[in-house]
C-alpha positions in Angstrom: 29.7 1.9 83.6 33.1 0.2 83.4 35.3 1.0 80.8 38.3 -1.4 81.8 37.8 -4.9 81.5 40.8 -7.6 82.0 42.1 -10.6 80.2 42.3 -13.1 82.7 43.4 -16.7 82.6 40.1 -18.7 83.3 41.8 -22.1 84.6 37.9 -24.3 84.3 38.4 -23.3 80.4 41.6 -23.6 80.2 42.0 -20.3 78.3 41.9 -16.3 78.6 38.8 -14.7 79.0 37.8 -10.7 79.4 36.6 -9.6 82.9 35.5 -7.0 84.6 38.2 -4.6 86.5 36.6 -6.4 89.5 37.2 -9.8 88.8 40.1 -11.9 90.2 43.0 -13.6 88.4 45.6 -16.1 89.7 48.1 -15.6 86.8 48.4 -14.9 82.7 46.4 -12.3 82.2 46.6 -8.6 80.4 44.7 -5.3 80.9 43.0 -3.9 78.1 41.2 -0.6 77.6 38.3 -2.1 75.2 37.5 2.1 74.2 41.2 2.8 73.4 42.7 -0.3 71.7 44.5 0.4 68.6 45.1 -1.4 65.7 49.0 -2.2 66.7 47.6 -4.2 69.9 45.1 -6.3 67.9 48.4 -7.5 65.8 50.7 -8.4 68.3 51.0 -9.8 71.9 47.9 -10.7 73.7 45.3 -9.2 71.6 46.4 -11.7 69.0 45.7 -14.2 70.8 42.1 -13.0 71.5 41.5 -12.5 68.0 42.8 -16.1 67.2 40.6 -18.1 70.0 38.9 -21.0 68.1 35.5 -22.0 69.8 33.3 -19.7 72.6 32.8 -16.2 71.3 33.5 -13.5 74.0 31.8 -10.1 74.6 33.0 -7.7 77.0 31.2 -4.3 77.0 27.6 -2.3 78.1 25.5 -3.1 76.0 27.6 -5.4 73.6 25.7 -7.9 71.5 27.2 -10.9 70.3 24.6 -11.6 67.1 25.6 -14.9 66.9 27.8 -17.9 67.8 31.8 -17.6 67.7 31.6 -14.1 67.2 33.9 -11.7 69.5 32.2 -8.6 70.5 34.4 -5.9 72.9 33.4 -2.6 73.7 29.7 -0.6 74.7 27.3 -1.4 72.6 29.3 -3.3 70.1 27.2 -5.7 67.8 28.2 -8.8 66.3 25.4 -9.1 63.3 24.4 -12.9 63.1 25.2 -14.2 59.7 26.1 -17.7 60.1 28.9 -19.9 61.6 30.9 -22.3 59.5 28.4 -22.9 56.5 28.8 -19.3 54.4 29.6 -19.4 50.8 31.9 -16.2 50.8 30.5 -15.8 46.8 33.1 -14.8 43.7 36.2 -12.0 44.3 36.2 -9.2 42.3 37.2 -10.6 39.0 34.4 -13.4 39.4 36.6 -16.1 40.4 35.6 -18.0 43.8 36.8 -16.1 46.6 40.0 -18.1 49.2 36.9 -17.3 51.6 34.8 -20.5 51.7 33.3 -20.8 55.2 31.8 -18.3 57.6 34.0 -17.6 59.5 33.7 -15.9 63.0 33.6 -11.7 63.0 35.7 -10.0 65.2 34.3 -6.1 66.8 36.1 -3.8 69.1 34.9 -0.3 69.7 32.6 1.6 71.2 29.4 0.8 69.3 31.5 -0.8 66.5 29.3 -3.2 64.2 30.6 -6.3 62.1 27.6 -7.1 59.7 28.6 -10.2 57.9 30.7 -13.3 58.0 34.4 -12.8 58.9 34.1 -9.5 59.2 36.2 -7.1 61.5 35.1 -3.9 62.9 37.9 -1.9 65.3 37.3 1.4 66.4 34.2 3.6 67.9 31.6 2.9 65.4 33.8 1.7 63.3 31.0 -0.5 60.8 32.0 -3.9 58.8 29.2 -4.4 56.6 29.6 -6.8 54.4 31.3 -10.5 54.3 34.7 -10.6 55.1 34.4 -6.4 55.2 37.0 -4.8 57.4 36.7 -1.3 59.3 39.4 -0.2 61.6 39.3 2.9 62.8 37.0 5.3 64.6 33.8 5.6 62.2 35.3 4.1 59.4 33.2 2.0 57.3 33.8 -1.2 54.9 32.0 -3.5 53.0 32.4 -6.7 51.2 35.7 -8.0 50.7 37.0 -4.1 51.3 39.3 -2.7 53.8 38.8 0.7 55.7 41.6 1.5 58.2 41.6 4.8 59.4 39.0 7.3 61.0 36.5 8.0 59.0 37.8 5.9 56.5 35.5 4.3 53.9 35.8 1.4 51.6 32.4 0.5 50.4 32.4 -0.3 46.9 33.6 -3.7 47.5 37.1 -5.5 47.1 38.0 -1.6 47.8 40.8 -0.4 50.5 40.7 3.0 51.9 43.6 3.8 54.1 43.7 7.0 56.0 41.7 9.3 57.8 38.4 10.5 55.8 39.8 8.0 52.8 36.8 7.1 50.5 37.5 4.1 48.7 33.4 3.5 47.2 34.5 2.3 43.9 34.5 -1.3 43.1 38.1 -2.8 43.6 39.3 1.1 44.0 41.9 2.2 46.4 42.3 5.2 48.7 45.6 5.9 50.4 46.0 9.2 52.4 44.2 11.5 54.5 40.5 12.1 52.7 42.1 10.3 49.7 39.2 9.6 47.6 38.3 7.0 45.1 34.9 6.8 43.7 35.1 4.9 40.8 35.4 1.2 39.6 39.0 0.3 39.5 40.8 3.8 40.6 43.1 4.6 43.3 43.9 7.7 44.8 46.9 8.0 46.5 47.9 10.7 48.8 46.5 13.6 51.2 43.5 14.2 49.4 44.1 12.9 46.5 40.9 12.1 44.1 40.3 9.3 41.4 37.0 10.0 40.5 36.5 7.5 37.2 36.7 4.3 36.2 40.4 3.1 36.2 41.9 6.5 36.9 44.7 6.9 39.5 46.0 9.9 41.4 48.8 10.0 43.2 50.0 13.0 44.8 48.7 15.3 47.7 45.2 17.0 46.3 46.3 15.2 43.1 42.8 15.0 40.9 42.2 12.2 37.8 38.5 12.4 36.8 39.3 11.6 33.3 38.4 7.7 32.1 41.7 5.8 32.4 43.8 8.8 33.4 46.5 9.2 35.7 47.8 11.5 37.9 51.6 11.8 39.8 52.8 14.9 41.6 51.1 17.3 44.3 48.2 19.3 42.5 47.8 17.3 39.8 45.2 17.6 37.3 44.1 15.3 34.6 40.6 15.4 33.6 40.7 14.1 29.7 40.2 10.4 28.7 43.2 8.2 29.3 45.0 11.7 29.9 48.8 11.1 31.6 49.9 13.9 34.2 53.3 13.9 35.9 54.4 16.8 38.0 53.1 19.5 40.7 49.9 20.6 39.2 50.3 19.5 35.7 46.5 19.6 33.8 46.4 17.4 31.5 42.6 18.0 30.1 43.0 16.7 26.7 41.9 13.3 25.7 45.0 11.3 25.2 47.0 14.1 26.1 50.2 13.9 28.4 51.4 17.0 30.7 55.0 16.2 31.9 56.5 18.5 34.6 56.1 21.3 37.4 52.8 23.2 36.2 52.5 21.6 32.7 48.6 21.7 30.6 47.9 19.8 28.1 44.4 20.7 27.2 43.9 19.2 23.7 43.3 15.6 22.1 46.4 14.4 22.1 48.9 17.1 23.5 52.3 16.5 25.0 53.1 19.4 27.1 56.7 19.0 28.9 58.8 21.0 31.1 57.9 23.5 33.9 54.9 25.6 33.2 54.6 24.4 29.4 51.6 24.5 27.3 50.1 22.5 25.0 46.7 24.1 23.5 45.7 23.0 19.9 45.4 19.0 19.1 48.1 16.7 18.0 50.7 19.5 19.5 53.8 18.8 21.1 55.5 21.0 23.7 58.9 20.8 25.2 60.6 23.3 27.2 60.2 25.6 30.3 57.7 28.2 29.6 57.9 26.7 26.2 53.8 27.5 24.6 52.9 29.5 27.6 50.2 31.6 27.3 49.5 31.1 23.7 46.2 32.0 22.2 46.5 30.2 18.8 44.0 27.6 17.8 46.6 26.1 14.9 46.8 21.9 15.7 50.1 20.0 14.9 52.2 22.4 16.5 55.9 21.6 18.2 57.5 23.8 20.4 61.0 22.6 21.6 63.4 25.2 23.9 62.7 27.3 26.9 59.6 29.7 25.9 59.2 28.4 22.7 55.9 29.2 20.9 55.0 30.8 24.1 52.0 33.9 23.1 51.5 32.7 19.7 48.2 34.5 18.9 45.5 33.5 16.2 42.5 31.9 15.1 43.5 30.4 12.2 43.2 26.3 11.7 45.9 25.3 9.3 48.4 25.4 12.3 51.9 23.0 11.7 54.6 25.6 13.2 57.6 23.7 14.2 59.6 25.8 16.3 63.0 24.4 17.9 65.1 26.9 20.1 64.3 28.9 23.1 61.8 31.8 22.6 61.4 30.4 18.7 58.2 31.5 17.1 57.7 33.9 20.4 54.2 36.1 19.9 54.4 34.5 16.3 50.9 34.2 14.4 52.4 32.3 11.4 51.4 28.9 10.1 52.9 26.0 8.6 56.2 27.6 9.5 59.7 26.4 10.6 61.9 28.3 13.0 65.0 26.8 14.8 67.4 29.0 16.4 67.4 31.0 19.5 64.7 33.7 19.2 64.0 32.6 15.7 60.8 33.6 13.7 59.8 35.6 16.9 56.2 37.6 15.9 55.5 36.3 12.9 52.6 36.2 11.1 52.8 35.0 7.5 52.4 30.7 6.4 55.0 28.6 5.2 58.1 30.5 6.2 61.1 29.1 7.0 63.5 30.6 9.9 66.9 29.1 11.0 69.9 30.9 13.3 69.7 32.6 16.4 68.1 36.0 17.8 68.0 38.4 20.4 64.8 38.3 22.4 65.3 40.9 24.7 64.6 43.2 21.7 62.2 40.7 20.0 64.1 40.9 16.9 65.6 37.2 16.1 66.0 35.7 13.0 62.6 36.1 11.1 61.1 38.4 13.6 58.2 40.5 12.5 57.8 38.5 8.7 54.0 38.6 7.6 54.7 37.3 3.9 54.3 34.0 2.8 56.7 31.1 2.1 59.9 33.0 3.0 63.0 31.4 4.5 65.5 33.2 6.9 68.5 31.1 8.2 70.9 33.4 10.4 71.4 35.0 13.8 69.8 38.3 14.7 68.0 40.5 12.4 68.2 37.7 9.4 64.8 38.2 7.9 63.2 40.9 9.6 60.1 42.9 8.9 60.0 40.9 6.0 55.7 41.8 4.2 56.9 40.3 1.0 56.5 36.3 -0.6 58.7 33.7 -1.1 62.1 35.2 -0.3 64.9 33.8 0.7 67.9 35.3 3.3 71.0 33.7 4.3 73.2 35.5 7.2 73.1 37.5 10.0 70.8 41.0 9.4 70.2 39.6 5.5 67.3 40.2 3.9 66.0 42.4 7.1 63.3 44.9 6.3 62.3 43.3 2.2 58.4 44.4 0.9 59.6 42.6 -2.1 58.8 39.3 -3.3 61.5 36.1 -4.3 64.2 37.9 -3.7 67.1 36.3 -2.6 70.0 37.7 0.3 72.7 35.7 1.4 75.0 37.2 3.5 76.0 39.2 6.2 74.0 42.3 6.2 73.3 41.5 2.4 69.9 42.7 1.0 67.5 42.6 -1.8 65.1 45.3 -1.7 63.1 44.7 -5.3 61.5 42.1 -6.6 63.2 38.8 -8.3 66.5 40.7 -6.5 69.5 38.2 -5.8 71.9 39.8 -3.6 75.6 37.8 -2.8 77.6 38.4 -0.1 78.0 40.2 2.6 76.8 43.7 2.4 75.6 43.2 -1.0 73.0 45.9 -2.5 70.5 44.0 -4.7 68.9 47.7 -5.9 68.5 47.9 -9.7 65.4 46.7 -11.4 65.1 44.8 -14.2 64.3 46.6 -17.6 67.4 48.7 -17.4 68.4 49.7 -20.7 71.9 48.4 -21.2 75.5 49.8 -22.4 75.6 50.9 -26.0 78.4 51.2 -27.7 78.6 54.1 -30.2 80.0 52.2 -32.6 77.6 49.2 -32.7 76.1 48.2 -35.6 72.4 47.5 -36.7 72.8 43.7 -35.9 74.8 44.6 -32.5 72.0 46.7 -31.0 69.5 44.8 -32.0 71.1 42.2 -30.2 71.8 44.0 -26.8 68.1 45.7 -27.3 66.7 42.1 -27.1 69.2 40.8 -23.6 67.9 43.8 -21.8 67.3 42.5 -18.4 63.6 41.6 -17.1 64.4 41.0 -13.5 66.4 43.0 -10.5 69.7 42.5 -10.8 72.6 40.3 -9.0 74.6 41.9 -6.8 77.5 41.1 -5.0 78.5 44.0 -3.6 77.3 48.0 -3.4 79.2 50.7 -5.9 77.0 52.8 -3.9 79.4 52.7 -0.9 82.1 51.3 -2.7 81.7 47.4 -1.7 83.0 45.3 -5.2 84.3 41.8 -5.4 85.6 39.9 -8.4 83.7 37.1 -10.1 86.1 33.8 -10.6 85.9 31.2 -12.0 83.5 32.1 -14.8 83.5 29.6 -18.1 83.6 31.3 -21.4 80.2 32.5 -22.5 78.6 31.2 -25.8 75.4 32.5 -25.9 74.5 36.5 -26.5 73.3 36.6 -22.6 75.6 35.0 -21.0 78.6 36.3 -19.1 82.0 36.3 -20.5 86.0 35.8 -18.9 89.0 37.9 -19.2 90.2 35.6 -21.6 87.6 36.5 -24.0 87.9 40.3 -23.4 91.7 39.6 -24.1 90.7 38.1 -27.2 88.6 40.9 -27.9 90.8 43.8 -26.4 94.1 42.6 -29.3 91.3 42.8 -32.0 90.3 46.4 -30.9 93.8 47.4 -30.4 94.9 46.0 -33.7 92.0 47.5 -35.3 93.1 50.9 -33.2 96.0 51.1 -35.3 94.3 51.6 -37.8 96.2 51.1 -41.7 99.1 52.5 -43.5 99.4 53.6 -46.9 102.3 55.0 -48.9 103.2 55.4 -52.6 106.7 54.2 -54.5 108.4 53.1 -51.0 108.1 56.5 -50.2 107.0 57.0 -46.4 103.5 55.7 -45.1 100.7 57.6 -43.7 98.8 56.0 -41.3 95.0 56.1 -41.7 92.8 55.8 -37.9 90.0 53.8 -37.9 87.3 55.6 -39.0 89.1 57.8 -41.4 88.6 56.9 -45.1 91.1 57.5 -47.7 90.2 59.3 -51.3 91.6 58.5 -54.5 91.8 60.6 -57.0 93.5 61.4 -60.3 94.9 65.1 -60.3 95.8 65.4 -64.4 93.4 63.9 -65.4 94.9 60.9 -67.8 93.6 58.3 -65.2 89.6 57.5 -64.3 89.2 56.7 -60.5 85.8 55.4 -60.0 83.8 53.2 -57.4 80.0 52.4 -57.7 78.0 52.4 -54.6 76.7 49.1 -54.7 80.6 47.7 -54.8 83.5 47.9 -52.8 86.1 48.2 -55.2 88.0 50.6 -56.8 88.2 51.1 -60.5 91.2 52.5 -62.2 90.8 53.2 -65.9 93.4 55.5 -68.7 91.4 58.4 -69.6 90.3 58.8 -73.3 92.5 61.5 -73.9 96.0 61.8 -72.1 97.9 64.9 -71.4 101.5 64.2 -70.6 103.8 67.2 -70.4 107.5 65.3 -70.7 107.9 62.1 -72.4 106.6 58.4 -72.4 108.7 55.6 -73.0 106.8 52.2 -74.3 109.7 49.9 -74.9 112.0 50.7 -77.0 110.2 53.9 -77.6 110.6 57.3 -76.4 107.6 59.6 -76.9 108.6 63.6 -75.8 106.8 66.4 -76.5 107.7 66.8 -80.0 109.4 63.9 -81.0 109.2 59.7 -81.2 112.4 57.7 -80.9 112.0 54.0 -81.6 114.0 50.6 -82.4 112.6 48.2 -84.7 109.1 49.6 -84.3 106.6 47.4 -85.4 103.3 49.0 -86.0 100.4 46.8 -86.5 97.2 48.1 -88.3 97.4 51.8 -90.0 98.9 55.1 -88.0 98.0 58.4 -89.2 100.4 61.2 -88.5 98.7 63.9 -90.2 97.5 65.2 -93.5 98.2 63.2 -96.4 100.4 60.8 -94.1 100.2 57.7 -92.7 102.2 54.6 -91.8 100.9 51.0 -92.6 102.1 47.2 -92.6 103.5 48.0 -95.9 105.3 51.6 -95.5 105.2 54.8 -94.4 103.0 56.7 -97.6 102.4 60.7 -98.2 100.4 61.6 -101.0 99.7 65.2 -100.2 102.1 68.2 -102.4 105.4 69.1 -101.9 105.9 73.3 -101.5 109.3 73.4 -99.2 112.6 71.7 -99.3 112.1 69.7 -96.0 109.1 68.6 -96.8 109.1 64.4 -96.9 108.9 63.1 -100.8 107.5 60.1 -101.4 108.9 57.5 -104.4 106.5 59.2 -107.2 107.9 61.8 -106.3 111.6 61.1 -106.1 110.9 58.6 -109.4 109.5 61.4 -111.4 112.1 64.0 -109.9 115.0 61.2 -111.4 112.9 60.9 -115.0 113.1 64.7 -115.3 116.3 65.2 -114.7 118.4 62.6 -115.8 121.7 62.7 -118.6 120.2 61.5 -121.7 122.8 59.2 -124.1 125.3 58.6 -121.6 125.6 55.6 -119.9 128.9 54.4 -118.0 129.3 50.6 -117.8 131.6 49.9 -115.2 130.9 46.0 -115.0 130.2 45.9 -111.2 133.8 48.0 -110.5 132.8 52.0 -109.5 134.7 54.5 -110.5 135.5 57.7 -109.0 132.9 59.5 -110.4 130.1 56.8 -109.2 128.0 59.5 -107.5 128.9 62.0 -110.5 130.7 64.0 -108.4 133.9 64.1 -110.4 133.9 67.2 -112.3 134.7 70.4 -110.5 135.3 72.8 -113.0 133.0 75.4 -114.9 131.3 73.0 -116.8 133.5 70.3 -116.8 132.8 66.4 -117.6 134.3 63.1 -115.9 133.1 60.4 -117.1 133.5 56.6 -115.2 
């Protein structure tokens, strides 16, 4: 059976024809092997002008069957289908518009049992099979139909305006394409693109060696690539993205919920509306929270739980690490790393080689921690707050507040400030009493005793204290007060400290100390000290009777023990000086016997005393001039007389 055949110039026709190897030729002609032509010979030199002859067809081969009028048929037992020659309608393109092909127009075959079935059809390669108008099969049993291209062995484009390019390509959806060795693409509108590459639904596209989309509308980039959700995006060596919506961005990525975004090498996405960023960043999580971002290498990675409420927002490589919190917000290196409580809040950096960054191990609820290592760690407690590096580490309590290096608040409603504060007294502590307070004062610092833990900032236990500036003067009973109102204080104390002096005449003081009394009392008795006890004052009253041992001078008067001088003493009402004696506005009057020389005589008396003894029948008229013998003193002798 001859295999060779020759393009020789057939002068009669005026054109080339195909020969046997034993035919003749006189001068332009080729050789060609029919069995081994390849697709670059049809394209160029003289096999183009073999395809392009007008008018005769030409078949060359055992057993080759031209089918019908102006068809070209080369190689053993190649058919040319008949169809129709100039009058075909080629029918609408893929989008239903008329297709450019509007004749039938002659088929072209070339292989070994090759087949063109259809108007303008082409069919290179053993058994290569064009079926379909204006199909085209090139390559060793590739296969086309209408309006699609298969070029390669094996190669299939059958579902119409579809191309499928490489060896074992499948292009069998309508309008798909297939690029690459046993690139597949099965559905209407895909393309697969690359060594095995698959689209396998309606307008999904892989691209990428073994890349796979089988989700509706999905896409696929990168070698291994996997996305099977609904319009679900994939970009990297073997990213998944399996989620509906979902989008799985670099080397290894999944995104297998609605609506993912998984990004950076070997990143996870698992619960729906979830965002992950970073290498490793949500890798091997377990948790079933939605809403979730994860930014920073390893971020959110083994996150455990079952719970639904989900919303953790952790920024910072290895944030929220093994954490099986909820609605929580770590951003930091390491921050919030196994935690397990809801609505915390975690900020500042953490060591992850010993798993013990900033909020690492909290299972309370609503607690915040912004610092670097150890801030907010092992916290079991609700609502507290730390602020620093290694503050508020290790708190059962609830709202207590630590800000601070190393600060801490270990019972409840605690507030400690500062670094290495001690928040350790509880509230209900019985306050300072003064021993000398008052009713009023300890009822007053009975009802400010505390109710809640104390503010600290700093520890008398190991000696930590600070000052407190700044402070306004206080009004209220519970509220703080300044130096300035313990100076205030502090001169009334010391004044009052000095207590009081007392002294008598100018005579030197004594002073009496504050809390001494003084007594006052009358030691002879002529003066009544008295005080009542619902009055203050003291009363100083003359006693009834007065016992004076020397004298008392009243005026003009001397009084001494025995005797009364006086000037121009004026006595007003009546004065008894004894028995029978008594002095009133008009005189001094005795009525009382007289029994010794030195007692007082009144005028009666004295009057009577004259009458007795008086010289009867004498009488010396001396007409206002005395005599010598006025005061009848003249006569000295033994019973002598003078008279005037």
């Amino acid at each position: 059976m001859n295999k060779i055949y020759n393009i020789i110039w057939n002068r009669k026709l005026g054109r080339h024809v195909v020969a046997s190897e034993h035919a003749t030729r006189r001068s332009k002609s080729k050789t060609v092997r029919a069995a081994g032509i390849a697709l670059s010979c049809l394209l160029t030199g003289p096999a183009l002008t073999l395809l392009s002859m007008p008018a005769s067809a030409y078949v060359a081969g055992n057993g080759a069957v031209q089918g019908a009028p102006g068809n070209t048929v080369v190689g053993d037992g190649a058919t040319g289908t008949v169809v129709c020659k100039n009058t075909l309608n080629a029918g609408p393109g893929p989008d239903g518009s008329p297709s450019p092909l509007g004749d039938c127009l002659n088929s072209t075959v070339v292989g070994t049992n090759a087949l063109a079935d259809g108007g303008a059809t082409t069919a290179v390669g053993e058994q290569a099979n064009a079926n379909g108008q204006a199909a085209t099969a090139i390559g060793a049993v590739s296969q086309s139909s209408q309006f699609s291209t298969a070029v390669g062995a094996d190669a299939v484009a059958t579902g119409g305006w579809a191309v499928a390019m490489g060896q074992g390509a499948h292009a069998t959806g309508v309008d798909s394409t297939a690029v690459g060795t046993n690139a597949w693409a099965t559905a209407a509108r895909s393309a697969a693109i690359g060594s095995g590459a698959h689209a396998t639904a309606d307008d999904a596209m892989a691209i990428g060696r073994v890349a796979v989309a089988s989700g509706l509308g999905s896409f696929a980039l990168g070698t291994g690539t996997e996305t099977t959700g609904i319009r679900a995006t994939g970009i990297g060596n073997n990213a998944v993205a399996s989620g509906v919506d979902s989008i799985a961005l670099g080397t290894q990525t999944n995104a297998s919920a609605l609506e993912t975004i998984a990004a950076g090498r070997a990143a996870e996405a698992h619960t729906e509306y979830s965002i992950v960023m970073g290498s490793e960043a949500g890798m091997d999580s377990t948790d079933t929270g939605p809403q979730a971002i994860y930014i920073g290498k390893g971020a959110g990675s083994k996150t455990v739980g079952t719970g639904t409420t989900g919303g953790n927002v952790g920024i910072g490589s290895y944030a929220l690490v093994g954490s099986e919190a909820s609605r929580s917000v770590a951003l930091g290196y390491g921050a919030g790393q196994y935690t397990s409580g809801s609505q915390n809040v975690f900020i500042g950096s953490g060591s992850v080689l010993t798993g013990t960054g900033t909020g690492a191990n909290t299972v309370g609820q609503q607690n915040i921690a912004i610092g670097s290592s150890l801030t907010g760690m092992n916290v079991t407690g609700d609502n507290n707050i730390a602020f620093g590096t290694g503050a508020g580490s290790d708190v059962t309590a609830s709202n207590t507040i630590a800000i601070g290096t190393s600060s801490s608040a270990s019972l409840a409603d605690g507030v400690a400030l500062g670094s290495n504060s001690v928040a350790n007294t509880a509230g209900g502590i019985a306050g300072y009493m003064p021993g000398s307070a008052d009713a009023a004062h300890m009822a007053a610092i009975t009802a400010t005793t505390s109710t809640l833990a104390a503010v600290s900032v700093g520890d008398a236990t190991t000696g930590q204290f600070r000052q407190i500036t700044g402070v306004a003067a206080g009004t209220e009973d519970s509220d703080a007060v300044n130096v300035a109102q313990l100076d205030a204080v502090s001169a009334a104390a010391d004044a009052a400290g000095q207590g009081w002096n007392i002294s008598a005449q100018g005579a030197n003081s004594t002073n009496v100390a504050p809390g001494e009394s003084v007594d006052l009392a009358n030691t002879d008795g002529n003066i009544a000290v008295s005080k009542t006890v619902d009055s203050d004052n003291v009363n100083f009253d003359l006693a009834s009777d007065i016992n004076i041992d020397n004298s008392v001078t009243i005026g003009d008067t001397v009084i001494n023990g025995d005797s009364v001088t006086t000037n121009n003493l004026t006595v007003n009402g009546d004065t008894k000086l004894g028995d029978n004696f008594y002095i009133d506005n008009s005189g001094a009057h005795y009525d009382g016997p007289i029994t010794e020389g030195d007692n007082i005589v009144n005028k009666d008396y004295v009057d009577n005393s004259i009458t007795e003894n008086k010289t009867h029948y004498y009488s010396v008229n001396d007409n206002g001039v005395q005599g010598a013998n006025y005061d009848n003193d003249g006569a000295t002798g033994i019973n002598a007389l003078a008279a005037g």
